[in-house]
C-alpha positions in Angstrom: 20.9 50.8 -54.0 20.7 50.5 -57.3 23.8 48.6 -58.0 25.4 47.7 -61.7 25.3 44.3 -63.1 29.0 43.7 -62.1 32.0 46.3 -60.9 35.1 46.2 -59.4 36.0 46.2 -55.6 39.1 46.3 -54.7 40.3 42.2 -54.8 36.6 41.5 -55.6 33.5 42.1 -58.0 29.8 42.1 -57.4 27.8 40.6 -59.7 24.2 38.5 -59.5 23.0 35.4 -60.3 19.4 34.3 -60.6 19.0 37.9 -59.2 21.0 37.0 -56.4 23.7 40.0 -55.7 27.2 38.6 -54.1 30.8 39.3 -54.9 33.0 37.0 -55.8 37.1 37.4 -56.3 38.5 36.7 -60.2 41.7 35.2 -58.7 39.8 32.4 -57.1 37.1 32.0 -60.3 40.1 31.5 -62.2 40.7 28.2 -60.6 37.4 26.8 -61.6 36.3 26.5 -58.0 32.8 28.0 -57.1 32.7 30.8 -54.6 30.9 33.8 -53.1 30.2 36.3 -50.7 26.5 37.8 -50.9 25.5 41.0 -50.1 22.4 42.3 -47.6 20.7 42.3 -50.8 20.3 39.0 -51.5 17.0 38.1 -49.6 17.9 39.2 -46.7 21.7 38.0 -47.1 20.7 34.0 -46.9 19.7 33.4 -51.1 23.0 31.4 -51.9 23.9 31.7 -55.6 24.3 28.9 -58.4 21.4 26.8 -57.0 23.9 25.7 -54.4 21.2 25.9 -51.3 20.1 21.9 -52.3 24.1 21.0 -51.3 25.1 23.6 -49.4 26.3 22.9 -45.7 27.1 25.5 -42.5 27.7 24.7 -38.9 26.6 26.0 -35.6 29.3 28.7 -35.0 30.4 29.4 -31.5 33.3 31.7 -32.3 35.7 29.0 -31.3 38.4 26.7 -33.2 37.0 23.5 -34.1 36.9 22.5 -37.9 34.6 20.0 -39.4 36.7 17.7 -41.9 34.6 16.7 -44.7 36.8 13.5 -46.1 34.3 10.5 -46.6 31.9 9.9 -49.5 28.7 11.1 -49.3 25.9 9.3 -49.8 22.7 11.4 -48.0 23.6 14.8 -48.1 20.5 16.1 -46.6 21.6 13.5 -43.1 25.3 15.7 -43.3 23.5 18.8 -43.3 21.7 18.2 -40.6 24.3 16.8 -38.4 27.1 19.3 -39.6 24.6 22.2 -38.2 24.4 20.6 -35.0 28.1 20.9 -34.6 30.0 23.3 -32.9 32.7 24.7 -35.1 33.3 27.7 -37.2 35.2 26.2 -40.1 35.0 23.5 -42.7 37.0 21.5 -44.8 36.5 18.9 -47.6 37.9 17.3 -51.0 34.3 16.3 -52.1 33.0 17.6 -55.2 29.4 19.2 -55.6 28.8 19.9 -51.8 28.9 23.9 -51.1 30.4 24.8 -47.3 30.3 28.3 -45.9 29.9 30.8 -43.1 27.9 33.1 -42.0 29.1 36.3 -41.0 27.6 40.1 -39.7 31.0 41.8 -39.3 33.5 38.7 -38.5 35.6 37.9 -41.5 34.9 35.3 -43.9 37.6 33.7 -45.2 37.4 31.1 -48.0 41.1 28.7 -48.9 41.2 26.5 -51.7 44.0 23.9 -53.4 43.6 23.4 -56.7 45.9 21.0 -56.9 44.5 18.4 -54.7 40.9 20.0 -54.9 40.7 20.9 -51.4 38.1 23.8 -50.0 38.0 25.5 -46.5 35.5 27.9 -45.4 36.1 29.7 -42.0 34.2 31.9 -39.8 36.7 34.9 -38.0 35.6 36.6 -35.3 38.2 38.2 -33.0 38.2 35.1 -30.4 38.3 32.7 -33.4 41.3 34.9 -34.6 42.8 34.9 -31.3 43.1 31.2 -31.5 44.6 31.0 -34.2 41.7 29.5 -36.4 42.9 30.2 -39.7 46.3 29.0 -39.2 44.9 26.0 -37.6 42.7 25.2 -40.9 45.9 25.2 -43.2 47.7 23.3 -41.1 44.5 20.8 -41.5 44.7 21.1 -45.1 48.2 20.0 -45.1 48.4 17.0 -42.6 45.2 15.3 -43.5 44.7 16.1 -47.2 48.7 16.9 -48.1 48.2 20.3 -49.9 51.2 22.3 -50.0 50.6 25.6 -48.5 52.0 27.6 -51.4 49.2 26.1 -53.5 46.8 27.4 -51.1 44.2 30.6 -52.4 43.0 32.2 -50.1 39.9 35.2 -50.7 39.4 37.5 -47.3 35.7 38.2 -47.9 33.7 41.7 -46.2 34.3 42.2 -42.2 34.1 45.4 -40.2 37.7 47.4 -40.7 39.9 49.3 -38.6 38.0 52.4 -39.2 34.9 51.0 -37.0 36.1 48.1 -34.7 36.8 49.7 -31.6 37.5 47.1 -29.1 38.6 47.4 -24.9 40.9 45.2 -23.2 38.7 42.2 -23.3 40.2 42.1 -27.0 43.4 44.0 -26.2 44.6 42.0 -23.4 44.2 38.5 -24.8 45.8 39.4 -28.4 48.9 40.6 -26.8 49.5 37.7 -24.4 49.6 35.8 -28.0 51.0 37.8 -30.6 54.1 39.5 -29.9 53.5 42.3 -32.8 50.2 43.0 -31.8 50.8 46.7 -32.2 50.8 46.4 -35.6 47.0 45.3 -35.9 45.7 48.0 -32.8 45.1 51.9 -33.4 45.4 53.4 -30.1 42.4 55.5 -29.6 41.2 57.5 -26.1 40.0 55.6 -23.0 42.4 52.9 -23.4 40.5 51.3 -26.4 42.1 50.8 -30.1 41.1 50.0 -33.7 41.5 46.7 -34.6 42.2 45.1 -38.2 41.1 42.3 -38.0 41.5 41.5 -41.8 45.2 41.9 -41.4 45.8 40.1 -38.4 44.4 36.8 -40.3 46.5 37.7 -43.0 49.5 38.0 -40.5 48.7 34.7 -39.6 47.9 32.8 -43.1 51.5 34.2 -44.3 53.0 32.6 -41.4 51.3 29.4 -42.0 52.8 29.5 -45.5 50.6 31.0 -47.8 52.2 33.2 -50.3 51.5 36.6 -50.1 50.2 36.5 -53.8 47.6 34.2 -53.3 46.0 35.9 -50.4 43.1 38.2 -51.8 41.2 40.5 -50.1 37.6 42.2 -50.6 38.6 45.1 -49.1 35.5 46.3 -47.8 34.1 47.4 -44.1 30.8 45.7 -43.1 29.7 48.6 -40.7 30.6 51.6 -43.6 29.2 50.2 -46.2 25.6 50.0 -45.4 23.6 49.6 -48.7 25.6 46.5 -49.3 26.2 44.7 -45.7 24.3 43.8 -42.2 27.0 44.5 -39.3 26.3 43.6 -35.3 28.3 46.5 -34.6 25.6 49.0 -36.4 22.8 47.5 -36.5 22.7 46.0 -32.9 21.6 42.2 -32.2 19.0 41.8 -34.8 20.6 42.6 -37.9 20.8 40.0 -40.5 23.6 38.0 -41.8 25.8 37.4 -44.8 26.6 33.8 -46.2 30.1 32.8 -48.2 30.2 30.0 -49.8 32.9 27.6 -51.8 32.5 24.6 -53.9 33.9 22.2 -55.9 32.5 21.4 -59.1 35.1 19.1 -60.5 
């Protein structure tokens, strides 16, 4: 694919770095707080922009709700990235400058929160059990009772994940979201064989606003992982070998 040097996409733009192809969403770079979201073309999807890989730390997802807090100085950062991918969590949080956090992702959403008020950064990993448990609303609530943000200074960019128009999901999904979310109609397209669509995007959106994030802070990439495949791996295409995507978020202040 040859791809231009930067363009828009819907909440987001891809642009490269160091020949490394990622989008990233203006509303967030405004803020001064380092982010991404690479592409299938960025060495395989794992080249992290910004010569972040030296800081950069992920965890050892298990589509489940624990969140590693990130809230202590740091003095070996190479010991913390060790231990953090030993742990079993699918989200991050931290008010420490110069240490990247993210996700990876191959269809699940990405979703990356930040406070620029009290420099506070999330990254979280979305799948639809993650979802299910609430996850997202989980790590705002985090963000507010340990590091005080107020949740209307929250940002909040919704990176690529596979849309409605591909996730076709049974009653393994079906069941469980509407034993916990009483408008679960709203996120499910029926289709034949009792399967539906789901929107996964807008479900965590559902639940971010309802944790208290304004509706104008909450961006959104706006792209499908399994449509769009010069740009993105997706399990649901490609089957379980497929690559994966990385987003990341930093503070730099």
């Amino acid at each position: 694919m040859n791809t231009p040097a930067c363009f828009d996409i819907s909440s987001g733009r891809i642009t490269t770095d160091n020949n490394v192809q990622y989008l990233f969403i203006p509303g967030l770079e405004q803020t001064g707080i380092r982010h991404f979201f690479t592409t299938k073309n960025s060495y395989g999807g794992s080249r992290i922009p910004f010569d972040m890989e030296k800081n950069f730390i992920t965890v050892k997802q298990v589509h489940g709700d624990n969140i590693l807090i990130i809230d202590s100085p740091v003095n070996d950062i190479n010991s913390l990235a060790a231990d953090a991918k030993q742990r079993q969590s699918d989200a991050i949080i931290t008010n420490r400058s110069h240490i990247g956090i993210g996700v990876y992702t191959a269809d699940c959403l990405p979703i990356l929160l930040c406070d620029p008020v009290r420099s506070v950064i999330a990254a979280v990993h979305a799948g639809w059990r993650g979802t299910i448990m609430g996850i997202l609303s989980k790590v705002v609530c985090q963000m507010v009772y340990i590091f005080k943000c107020q949740p209307d200074n929250i940002l909040a960019g919704m990176g690529p994940a596979i849309g409605s128009c591909c996730y076709a999901v049974g009653e393994t999904v079906i069941e469980p979201l509407k034993s916990v979310n009483p408008e679960w109609e709203r996120f499910l397209i029926p289709t034949e064989y009792g399967k539906a669509k789901l929107d996964l995007t807008s479900l965590n959106i559902m639940q971010i606003e309802d944790a208290g994030i304004l509706s104008k802070n909450i961006y959104s990439v706006g792209l499908c992982t399994s449509c769009s495949n010069e740009l993105f791996f997706s399990y649901r295409r490609d089957g379980i070998g497929t690559g994966r995507m990385v987003s990341g978020i930093m503070l730099v202040q």
